[in-house]
C-alpha positions as CSV (number, residue, x, y, z in Angstrom):
1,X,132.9,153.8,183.6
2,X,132.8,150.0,183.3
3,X,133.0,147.9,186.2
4,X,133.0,144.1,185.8
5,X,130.7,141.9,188.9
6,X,131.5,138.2,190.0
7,X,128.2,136.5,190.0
8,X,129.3,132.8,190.4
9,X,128.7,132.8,193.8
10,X,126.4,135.7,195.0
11,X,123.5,137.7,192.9
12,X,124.0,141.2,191.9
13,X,123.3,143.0,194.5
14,X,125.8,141.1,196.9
15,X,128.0,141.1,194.1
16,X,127.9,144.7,194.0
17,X,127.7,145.4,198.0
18,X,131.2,143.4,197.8
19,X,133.0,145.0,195.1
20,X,131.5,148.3,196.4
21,X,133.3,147.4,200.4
22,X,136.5,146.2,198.7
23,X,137.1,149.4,197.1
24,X,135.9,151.7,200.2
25,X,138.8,149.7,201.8
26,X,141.2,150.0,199.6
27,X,140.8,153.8,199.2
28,X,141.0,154.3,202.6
29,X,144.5,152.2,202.9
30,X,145.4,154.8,200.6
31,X,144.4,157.8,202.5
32,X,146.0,156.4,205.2
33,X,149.1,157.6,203.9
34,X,150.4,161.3,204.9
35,X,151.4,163.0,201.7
36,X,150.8,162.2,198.2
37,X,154.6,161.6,198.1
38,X,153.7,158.2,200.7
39,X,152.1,156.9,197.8
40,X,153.5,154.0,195.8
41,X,154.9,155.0,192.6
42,X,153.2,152.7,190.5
43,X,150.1,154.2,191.5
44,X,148.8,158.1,190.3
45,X,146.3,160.3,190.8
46,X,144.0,159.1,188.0
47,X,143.9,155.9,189.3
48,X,142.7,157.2,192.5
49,X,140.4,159.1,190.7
50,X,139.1,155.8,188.4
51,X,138.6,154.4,192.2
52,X,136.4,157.0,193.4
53,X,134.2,157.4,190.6
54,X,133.8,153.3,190.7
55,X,132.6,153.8,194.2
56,X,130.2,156.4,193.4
57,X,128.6,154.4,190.8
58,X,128.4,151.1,192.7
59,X,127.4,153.3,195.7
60,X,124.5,155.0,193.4
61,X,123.5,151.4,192.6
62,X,123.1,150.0,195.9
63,X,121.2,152.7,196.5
64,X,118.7,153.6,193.7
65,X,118.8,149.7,191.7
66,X,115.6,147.9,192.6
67,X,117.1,144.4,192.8
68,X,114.9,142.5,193.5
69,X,112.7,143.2,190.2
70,X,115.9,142.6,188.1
71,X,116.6,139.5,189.7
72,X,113.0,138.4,188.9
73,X,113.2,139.7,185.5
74,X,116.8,138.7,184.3
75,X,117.7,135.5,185.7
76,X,121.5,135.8,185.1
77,X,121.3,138.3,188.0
78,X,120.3,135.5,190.9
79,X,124.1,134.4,190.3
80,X,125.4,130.8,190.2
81,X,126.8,131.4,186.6
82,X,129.1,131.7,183.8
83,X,127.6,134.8,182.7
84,X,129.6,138.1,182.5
85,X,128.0,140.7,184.2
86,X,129.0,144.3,184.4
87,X,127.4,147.7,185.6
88,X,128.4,150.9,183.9
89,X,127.4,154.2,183.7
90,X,128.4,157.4,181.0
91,X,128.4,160.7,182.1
92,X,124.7,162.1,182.8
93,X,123.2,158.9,182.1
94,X,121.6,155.9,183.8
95,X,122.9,153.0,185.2
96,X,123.6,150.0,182.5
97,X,123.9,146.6,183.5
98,X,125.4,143.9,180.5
99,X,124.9,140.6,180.6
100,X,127.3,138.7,178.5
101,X,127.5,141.9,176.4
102,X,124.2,142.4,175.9
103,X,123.0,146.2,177.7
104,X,119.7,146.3,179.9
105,X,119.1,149.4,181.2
106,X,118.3,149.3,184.9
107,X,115.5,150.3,186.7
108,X,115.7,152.2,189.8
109,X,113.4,151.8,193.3
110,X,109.9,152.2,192.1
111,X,110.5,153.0,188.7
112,X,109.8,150.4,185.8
113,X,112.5,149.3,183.3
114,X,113.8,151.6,180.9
């Protein structure tokens, strides 16, 4: 799971609070709907599925990422930049952020780098 941040205007962590709240909303437009038959056609199950695991990751970062420390140590994080950043995560591992394609591992609260 691979989910790509807008830093140009905010850091990381407001980058991912945002991206984390537009996807709560939009998942919950959906569920809004009666039936899976109320559902548009043009979007199925998986994607719903792609959705929720997208929050549960940025959800797992906002809570356990200690921001602060990578904004101090990566300053692509603070945000004002052309830099693509991303936040990803495989399946039983940690949290990965890139930084134009280059992988840090992140840290989480009280915890050093990995």
């Amino acid at each position: 799971m691979k989910i790509q941040l807008d830093l140009t205007k905010h850091c990381i962590q407001t980058a991912t609070r945002k991206k984390y709240n537009q996807l709560i909303s939009a998942y919950f437009k959906l569920n809004r709907k009666k039936t899976p038959n109320d559902l548009p056609d043009d979007l199925p199950n998986d994607q719903i599925q792609t959705m929720e695991s997208e929050i549960a990751l940025l959800k797992d970062a906002l809570e356990t990422l200690d921001f602060a420390r990578l904004r101090n140590t990566y300053p692509e994080l603070q945000g004002g930049g052309p830099h693509a950043i991303s936040i990803s995560r495989a399946t039983d591992a940690p949290i990965t952020i890139s930084i134009n394609n280059r992988k840090i591992h992140a840290t989480h609260q009280n915890n050093q780098l990995l």
